[in-house]
C-alpha positions in Angstrom: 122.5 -30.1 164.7 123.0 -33.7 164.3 126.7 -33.9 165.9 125.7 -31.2 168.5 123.0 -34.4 169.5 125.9 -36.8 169.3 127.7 -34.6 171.3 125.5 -33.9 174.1 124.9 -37.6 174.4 128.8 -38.9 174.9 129.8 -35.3 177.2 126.7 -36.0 179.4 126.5 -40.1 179.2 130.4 -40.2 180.7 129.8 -37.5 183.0 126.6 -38.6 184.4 127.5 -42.4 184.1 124.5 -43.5 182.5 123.8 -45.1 179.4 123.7 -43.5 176.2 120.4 -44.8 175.7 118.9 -43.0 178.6 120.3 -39.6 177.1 118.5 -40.1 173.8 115.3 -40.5 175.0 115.8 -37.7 176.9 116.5 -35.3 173.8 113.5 -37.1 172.3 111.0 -36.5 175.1 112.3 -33.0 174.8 111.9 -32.5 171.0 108.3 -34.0 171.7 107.8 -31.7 173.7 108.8 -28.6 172.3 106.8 -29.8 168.7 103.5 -29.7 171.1 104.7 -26.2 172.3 105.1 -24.9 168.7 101.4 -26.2 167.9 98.4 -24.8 168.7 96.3 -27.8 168.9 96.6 -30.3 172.2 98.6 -33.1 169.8 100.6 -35.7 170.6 104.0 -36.5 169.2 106.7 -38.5 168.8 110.9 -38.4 167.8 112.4 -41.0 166.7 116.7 -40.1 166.9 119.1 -41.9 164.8 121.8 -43.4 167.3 124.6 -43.2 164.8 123.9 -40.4 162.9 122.2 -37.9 165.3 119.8 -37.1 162.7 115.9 -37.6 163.7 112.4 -37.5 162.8 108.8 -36.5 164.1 105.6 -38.3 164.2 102.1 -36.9 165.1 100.1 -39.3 166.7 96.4 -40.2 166.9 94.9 -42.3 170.3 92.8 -45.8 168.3 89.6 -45.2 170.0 86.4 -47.7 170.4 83.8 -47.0 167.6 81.1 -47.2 170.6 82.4 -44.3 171.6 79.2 -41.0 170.1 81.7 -38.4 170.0 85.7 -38.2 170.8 86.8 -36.5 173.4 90.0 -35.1 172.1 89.7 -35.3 168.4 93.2 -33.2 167.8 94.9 -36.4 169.8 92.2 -39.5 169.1 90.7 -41.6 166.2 87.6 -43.7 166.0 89.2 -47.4 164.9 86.4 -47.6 161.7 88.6 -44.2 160.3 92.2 -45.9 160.1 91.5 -49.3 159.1 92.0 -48.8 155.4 95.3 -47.7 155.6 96.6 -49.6 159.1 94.2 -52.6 158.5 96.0 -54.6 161.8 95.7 -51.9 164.0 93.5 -52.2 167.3 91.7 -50.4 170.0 94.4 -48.6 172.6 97.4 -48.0 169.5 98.5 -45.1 167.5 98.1 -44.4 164.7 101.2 -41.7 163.2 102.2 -39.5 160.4 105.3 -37.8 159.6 105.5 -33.7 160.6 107.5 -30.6 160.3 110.6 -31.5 162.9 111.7 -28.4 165.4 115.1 -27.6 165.3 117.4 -28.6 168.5 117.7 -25.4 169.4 117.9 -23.0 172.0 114.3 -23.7 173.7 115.2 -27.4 172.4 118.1 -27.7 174.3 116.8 -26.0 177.2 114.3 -28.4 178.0 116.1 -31.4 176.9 118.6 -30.7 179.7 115.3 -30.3 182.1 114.3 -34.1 180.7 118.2 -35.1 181.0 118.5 -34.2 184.2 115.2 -35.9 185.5 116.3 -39.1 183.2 119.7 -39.0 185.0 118.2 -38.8 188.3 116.1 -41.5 187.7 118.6 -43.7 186.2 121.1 -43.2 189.3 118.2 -44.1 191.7 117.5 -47.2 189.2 121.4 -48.2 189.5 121.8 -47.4 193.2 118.7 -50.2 194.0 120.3 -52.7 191.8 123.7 -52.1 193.4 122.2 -52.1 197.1 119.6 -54.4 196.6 121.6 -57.7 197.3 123.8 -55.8 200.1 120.9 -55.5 202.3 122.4 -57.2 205.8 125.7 -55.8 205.2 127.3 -52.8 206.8 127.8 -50.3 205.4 130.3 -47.1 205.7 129.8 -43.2 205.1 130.4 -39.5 205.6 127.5 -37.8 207.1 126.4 -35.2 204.1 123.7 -33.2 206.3 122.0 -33.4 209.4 117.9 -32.4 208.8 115.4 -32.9 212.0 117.6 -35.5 213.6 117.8 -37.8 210.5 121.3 -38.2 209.0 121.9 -38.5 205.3 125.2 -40.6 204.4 127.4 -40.4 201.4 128.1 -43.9 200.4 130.1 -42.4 197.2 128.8 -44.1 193.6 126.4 -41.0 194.0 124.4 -43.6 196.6 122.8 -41.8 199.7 121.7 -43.7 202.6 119.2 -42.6 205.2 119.2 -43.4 209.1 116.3 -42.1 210.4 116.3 -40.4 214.5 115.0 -43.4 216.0 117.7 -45.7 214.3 120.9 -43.4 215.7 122.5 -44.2 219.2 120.6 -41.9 221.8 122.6 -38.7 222.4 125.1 -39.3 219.9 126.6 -36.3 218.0 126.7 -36.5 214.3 128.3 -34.1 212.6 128.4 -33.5 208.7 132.0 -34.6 207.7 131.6 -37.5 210.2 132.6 -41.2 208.9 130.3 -43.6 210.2 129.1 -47.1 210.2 125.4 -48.5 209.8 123.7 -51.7 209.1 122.0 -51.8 206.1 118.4 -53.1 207.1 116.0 -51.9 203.7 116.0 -51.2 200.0 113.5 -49.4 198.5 112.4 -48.7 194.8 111.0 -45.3 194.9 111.2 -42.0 192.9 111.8 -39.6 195.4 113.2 -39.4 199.0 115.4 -42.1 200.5 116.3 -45.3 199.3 118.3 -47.3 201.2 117.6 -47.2 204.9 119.9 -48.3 207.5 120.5 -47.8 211.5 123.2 -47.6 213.9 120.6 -49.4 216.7 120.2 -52.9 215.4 122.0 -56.1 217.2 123.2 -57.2 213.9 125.5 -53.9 213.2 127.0 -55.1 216.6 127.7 -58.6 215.0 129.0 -56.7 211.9 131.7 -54.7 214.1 132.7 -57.5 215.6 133.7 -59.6 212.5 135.4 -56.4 211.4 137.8 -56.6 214.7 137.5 -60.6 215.5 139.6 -62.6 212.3 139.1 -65.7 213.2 135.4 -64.7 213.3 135.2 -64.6 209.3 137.8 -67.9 209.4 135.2 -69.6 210.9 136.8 -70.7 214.1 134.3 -69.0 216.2 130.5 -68.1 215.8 128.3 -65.6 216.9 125.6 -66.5 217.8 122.9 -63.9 218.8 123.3 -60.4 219.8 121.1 -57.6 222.6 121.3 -54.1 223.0 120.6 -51.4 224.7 121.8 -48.7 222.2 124.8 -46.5 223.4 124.4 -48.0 227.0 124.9 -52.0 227.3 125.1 -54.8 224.8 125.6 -58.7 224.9 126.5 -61.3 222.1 127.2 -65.1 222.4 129.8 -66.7 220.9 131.1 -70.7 220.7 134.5 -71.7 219.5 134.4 -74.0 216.9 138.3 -75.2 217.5 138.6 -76.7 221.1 141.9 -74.4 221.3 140.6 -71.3 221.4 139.3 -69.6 223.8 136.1 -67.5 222.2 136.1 -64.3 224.8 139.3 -63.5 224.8 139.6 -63.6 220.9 136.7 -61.2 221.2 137.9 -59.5 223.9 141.6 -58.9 222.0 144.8 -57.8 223.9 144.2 -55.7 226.4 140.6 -55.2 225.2 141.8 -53.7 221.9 138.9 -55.7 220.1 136.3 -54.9 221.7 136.9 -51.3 222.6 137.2 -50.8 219.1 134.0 -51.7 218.9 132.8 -49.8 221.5 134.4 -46.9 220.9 132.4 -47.1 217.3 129.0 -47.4 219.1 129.7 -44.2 221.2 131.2 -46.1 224.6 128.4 -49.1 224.5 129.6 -51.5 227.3 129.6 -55.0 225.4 129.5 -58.3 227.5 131.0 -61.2 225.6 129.1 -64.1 226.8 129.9 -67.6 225.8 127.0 -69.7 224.5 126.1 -73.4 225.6 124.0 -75.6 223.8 121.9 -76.3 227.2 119.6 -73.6 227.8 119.6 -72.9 231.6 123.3 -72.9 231.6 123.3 -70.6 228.7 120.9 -68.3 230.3 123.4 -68.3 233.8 126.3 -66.9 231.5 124.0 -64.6 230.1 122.9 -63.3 233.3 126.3 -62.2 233.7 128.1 -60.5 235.8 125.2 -61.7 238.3 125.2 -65.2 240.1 122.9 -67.2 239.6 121.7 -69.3 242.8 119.0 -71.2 241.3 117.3 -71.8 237.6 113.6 -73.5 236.8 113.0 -74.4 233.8 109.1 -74.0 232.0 110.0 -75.5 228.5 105.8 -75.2 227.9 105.5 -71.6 228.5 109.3 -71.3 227.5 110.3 -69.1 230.4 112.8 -69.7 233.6 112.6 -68.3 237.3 115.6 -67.0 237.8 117.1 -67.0 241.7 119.8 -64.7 242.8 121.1 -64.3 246.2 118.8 -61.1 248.2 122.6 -58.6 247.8 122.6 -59.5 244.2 119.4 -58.8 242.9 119.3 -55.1 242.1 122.4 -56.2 239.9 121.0 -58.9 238.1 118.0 -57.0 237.3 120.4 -53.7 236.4 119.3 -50.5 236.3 115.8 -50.3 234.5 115.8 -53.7 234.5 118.8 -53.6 231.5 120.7 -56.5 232.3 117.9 -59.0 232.3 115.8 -57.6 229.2 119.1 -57.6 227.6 119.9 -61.4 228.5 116.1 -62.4 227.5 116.2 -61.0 223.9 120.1 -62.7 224.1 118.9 -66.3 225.0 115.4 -66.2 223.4 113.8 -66.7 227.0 111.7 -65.0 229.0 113.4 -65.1 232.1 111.7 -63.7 236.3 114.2 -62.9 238.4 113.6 -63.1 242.2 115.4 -63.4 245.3 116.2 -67.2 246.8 113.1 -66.1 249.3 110.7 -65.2 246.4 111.6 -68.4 245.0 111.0 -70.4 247.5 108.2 -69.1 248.4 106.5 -69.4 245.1 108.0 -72.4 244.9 105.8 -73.7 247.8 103.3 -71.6 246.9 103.3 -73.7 243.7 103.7 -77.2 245.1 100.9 -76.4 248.0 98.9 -75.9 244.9 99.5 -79.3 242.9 99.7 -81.0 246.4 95.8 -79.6 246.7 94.9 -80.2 242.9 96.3 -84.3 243.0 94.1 -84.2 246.1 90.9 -83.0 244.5 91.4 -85.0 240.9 92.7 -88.3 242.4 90.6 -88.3 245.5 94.3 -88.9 247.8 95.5 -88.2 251.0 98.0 -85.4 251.6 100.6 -87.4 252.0 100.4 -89.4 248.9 100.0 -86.1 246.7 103.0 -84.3 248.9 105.1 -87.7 247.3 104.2 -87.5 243.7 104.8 -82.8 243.4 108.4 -84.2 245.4 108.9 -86.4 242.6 108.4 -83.8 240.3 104.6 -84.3 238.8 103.2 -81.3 237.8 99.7 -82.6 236.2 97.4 -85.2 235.9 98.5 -86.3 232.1 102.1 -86.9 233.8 100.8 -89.5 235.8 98.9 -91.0 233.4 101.3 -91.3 230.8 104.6 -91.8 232.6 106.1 -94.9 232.3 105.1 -96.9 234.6 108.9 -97.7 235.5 109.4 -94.4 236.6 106.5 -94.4 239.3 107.4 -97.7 240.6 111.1 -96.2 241.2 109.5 -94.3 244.0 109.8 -95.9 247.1 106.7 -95.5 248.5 104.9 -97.2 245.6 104.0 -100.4 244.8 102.2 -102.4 241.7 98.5 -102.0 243.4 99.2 -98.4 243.7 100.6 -97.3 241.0 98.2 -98.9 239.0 95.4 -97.4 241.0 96.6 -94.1 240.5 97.4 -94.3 236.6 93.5 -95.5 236.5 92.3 -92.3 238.2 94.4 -90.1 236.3 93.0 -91.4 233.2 89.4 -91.1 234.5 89.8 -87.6 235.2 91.0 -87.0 232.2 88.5 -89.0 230.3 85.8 -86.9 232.2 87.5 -83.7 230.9 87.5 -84.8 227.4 83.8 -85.5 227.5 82.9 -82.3 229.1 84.8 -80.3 226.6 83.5 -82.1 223.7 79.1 -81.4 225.5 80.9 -77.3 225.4 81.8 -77.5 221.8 78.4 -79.1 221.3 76.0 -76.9 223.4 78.2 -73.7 222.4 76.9 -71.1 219.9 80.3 -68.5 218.4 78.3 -64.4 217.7 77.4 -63.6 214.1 79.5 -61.1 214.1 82.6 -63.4 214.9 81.0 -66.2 212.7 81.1 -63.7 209.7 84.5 -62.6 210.4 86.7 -61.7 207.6 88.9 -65.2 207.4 86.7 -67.0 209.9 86.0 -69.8 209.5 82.5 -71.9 210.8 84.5 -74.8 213.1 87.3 -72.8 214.7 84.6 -69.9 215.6 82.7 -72.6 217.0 85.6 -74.0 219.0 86.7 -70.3 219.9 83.1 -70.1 222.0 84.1 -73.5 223.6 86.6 -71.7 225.4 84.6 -68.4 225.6 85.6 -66.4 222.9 81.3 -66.0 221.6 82.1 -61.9 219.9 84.8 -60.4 217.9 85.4 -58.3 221.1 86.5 -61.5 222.8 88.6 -62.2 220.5 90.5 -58.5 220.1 91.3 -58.6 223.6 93.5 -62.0 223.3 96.9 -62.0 222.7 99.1 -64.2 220.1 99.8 -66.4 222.9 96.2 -67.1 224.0 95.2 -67.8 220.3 97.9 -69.7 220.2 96.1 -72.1 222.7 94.0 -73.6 220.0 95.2 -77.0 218.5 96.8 -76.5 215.0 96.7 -72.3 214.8 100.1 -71.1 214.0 101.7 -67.5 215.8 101.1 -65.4 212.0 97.3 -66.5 211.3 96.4 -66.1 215.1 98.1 -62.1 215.0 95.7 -61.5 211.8 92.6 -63.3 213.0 92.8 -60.4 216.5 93.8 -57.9 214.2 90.9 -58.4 212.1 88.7 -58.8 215.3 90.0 -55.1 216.1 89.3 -53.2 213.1 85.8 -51.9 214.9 87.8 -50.4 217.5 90.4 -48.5 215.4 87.2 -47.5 213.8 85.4 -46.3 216.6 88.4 -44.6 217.8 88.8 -42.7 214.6 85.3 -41.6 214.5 85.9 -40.4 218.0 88.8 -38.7 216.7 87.1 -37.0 213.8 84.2 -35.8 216.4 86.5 -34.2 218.9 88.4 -32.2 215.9 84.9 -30.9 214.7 83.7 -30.1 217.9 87.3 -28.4 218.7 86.6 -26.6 215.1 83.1 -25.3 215.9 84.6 -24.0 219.4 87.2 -22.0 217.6 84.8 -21.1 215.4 
């Protein structure tokens, strides 16, 4: 019996390709078990085998209990503490005590259910192995043979008996995946869990785009060129950025390979996805004009506050810079990190005069000036009162309608106004009184609700119907804090909505009923 032990552990350890170990706590969690089988009583047990010589011995055990407790539960399995201190005088509360007992034989019922514990130990040891393997791959792509097909999802075999998982939504719309297909995905998640999938990956995500093309582009992993972002519109349209990093060559056509070998190869592998190779520039509008590519750009204005650009293109070349579902310049936004408007060259202009008819009235009202006068400084390119009252005062005196007197005049006025704003904001802050409910807010706290009613936000409500960029208004609040605090603020709705919920099923139930 002892070798047949010794045996079973080395035949199933180099099959299975786990450790030896693993196998011989296997065979003991299955001797343990079958000792509780062949006794009556609910007991507890435990074998201990002898690596080298197979042989092994069993242990009954006894749960240390508190002496508080009246009466023991389970008095076949647990032991007040005061009735094993003579002979285990160090033991404590929690520990077992054990005795040596009658040892079953690894036999036929033995073995059967050892194998039903090997087989669960090997499981878990090949999940435990393919998380360590994977775990410091994630970011990498990865390649496979499609094993099965189950409700759109696709199961890879990545061989090592690892199995990846690319769920519908992270395949290429209406591509066919058959089992016996090799594919490529981007390997975006680990997970350490005991069942289902592991390792998660997707055929959708700009970076297996970036992966492809490093695959096809040497001079890519030499470092002579970078890429630098990546967009797409899965199956349909894509765009990445590269820069050279050697004057001498020329970073689209490296991408672009002879006759287009490169990059077809890497469309063909994302199921005919039309890639434009745009070339990145470290000026933002001029980046943003390749990226807008194969458009023309007429005209570019940059907002570097709200971090957005109007984009002009000529009234025959609009529907083709906007592409079809507005493709080409969603694509081109989440390329260049931008939110970018297109318009015609009449939109713009006329929003453009729109705009400056608007400051021309506003440095009217605020400076108390003529129309001429405030027609000069939006021509000069003001756009608010803190410009003029900050700019040096070079700068104004370069325009040469201004003088000394009047530049000094008007930096004095802008500076009133703006002294008069500060003072009216601050009597707000004063006289301004936040809800309770939004000054007892989970992760409120007193001063910022007070500041939040300042600019209106008095409830919770107000606050749930901001967006991260609203929040983001308020001095010092950073983008993650500002997504929790409306999150927070919209816990009563989701709760609301759910009781709804709940009320409509019962009602629906009491119909059917």
């Amino acid at each position: 019996m002892n070798k047949e032990i010794l045996t079973v552990v080395d035949v199933v350890s180099s099959e299975k390709g786990v450790s030896k170990d693993i196998i011989f706590e296997a065979i003991e969690a299955a001797l343990a078990m079958a000792t509780k089988k062949r006794n009556r009583e609910d007991i507890e047990s435990r074998v201990a085998i002898d690596r080298e010589t197979g042989g092994y011995e069993t242990f009954r055990l006894w749960e240390v209990m508190s002496d508080d407790e009246e009466e023991i539960e389970f008095p076949s399995r647990q032991i007040k503490l005061k009735d094993c201190l003579v002979d285990n005088p160090d033991i404590e509360i929690g520990q077992f005590v054990e005795k040596p007992m009658d040892s079953v034989e690894f036999g036929r019922i033995a073995a059967q259910t050892a194998k039903q514990v090997i087989v669960q130990k090997v499981r878990e040891a090949e999940r435990i192995q393919v998380v360590e393997a994977f775990t410091d791959r994630v970011g990498e792509m990865l390649s496979g043979v499609v094993k099965r097909v189950e409700r759109g999802n696709v199961y890879l075999d990545l061989g090592s008996n690892a199995e990846g998982f690319i769920p519908r939504e992270g395949l290429i719309p209406r591509e066919a995946v058959r089992p016996g297909d090799r594919i490529r995905a981007y390997l975006q998640e680990v997970r350490s869990e005991i069942r289902g999938p592991q390792l998660f990956l997707s055929r959708t995500t700009p970076e297996l785009l970036i992966e492809l093309f490093k695959l096809e582009v040497p001079e890519i992993n030499e470092g002579m060129i970078d890429i630098i972002n990546g967009a797409r519109d899965p199956g349909a349209r894509a765009k990445i950025a590269v820069k050279a990093n050697d004057p001498r060559i020329d970073p689209i056509g490296a991408c672009v390979g002879m006759r287009g070998s490169r990059v077809q190869a890497v469309s063909n592998e994302l199921g005919g996805e039309r890639v434009d190779i745009i070339l990145w520039d470290e000026n933002p509008a001029q980046f943003v004009i390749n990226a807008m590519a194969p458009a023309e750009v007429a005209s570019i204005l940059v907002d570097e506050d709200a971090h957005s650009m109007d984009i002009a293109v000529e009234e025959d070349n609009l529907s083709q810079a906007i592409g079809r579902g507005g493709q080409n310049i969603r694509l081109a936004s989440e390329l260049t990190e931008w939110m970018l408007n297109v318009m015609s060259v009449e939109q713009a202009e006329e929003k453009n005069e729109e705009e400056a008819q608007t400051l021309q009235k506003m440095f009217m009202e605020q400076l108390d000036i003529d129309e001429e006068m405030a027609l000069i400084l939006v021509q000069e390119g003001f756009s608010s009162v803190e410009e003029i009252a900050y700019v040096p005062e070079d700068e104004m005196l370069n325009i040469e309608e201004f003088d000394d007197d009047l530049v000094n005049e008007l930096r004095g006025r802008a500076r009133d106004v703006m002294l008069t704003r500060a003072i009216v904001n601050e009597e707000k802050l004063i006289d301004a009184h936040p809800a309770e409910d939004l000054l007892g807010m989970e992760g409120m706290e007193e001063a910022l609700a007070y500041e939040l009613a300042a600019k209106g936000i008095v409830t919770m409500d107000d606050l749930a119907e901001l967006s991260v960029d609203e929040l983001m208004e308020v001095e010092g609040m950073e983008s993650e804090r500002a997504g929790q605090l409306i999150m927070t603020a919209r816990i009563p709705w989701f709760e609301e909505a759910e009781q709804a919920e709940l009320a409509e099923q019962a009602e629906g139930g009491s119909t059917d009923a």
